[in-house]
C-alpha positions in Angstrom: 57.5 3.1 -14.6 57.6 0.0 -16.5 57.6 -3.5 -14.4 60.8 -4.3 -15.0 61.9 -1.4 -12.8 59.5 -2.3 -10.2 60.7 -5.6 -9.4 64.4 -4.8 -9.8 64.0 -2.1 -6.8 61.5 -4.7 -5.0 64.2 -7.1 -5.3 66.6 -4.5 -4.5 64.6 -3.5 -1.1 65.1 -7.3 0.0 69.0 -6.8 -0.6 70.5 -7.0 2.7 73.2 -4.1 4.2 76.1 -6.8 4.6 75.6 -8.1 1.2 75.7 -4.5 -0.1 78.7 -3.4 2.4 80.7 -6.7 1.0 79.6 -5.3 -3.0 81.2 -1.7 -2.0 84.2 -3.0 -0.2 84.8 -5.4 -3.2 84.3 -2.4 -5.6 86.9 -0.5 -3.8 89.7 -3.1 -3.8 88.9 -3.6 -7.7 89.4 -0.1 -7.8 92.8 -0.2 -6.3 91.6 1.9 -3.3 94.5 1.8 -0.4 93.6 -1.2 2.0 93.2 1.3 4.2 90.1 3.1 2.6 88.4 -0.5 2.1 88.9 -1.0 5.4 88.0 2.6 7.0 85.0 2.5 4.9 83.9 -0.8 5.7 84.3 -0.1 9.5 82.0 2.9 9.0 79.5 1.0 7.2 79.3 -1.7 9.9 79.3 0.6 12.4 75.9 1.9 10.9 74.5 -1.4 10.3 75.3 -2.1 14.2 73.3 1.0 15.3 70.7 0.2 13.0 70.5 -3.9 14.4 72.5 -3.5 17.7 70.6 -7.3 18.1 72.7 -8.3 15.1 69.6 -9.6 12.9 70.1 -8.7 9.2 69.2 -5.1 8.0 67.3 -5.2 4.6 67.9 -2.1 2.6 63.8 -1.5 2.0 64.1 -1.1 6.1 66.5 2.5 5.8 65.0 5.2 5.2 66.1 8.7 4.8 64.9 9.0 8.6 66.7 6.5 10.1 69.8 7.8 8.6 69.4 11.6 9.9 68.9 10.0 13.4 72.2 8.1 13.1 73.9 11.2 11.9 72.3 13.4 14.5 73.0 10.6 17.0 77.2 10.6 16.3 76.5 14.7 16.4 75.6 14.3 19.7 77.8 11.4 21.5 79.7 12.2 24.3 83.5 11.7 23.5 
């Protein structure tokens, strides 16, 4: 892998969730996705940064892992409604 692609995902890692969430939501609208979807989607994005931080401090992407997210996943499979 050459340096170039190191640093990019280095700097990529330090990328926070919101700024990310903000990106997608923004690529959505471009997109002419229904305000509905951007919202929807949005919503469920937040809610997972939210689980992630319920403190509210920033989530950097380098921080989720592929762990974290089963948990969340297994965790809405097993809520009580």
């Amino acid at each position: 892998m050459s340096t170039k692609g190191r640093k990019s995902e280095r700097t990529l890692g330090q990328t926070t969730l919101q700024s990310l969430i903000d990106f997608y939501a923004g690529d959505m609208e471009r997109r002419g996705c229904t305000p509905d979807s951007v919202l929807t989607n949005r919503n469920l994005l937040l809610r997972f940064q939210r689980w992630l931080a319920p403190g509210g401090e920033s989530v950097k992407l380098a921080t989720i892992t592929p762990e974290r997210a089963r948990n969340y996943i297994t965790d809405l499979q097993t809520r009580e409604v």
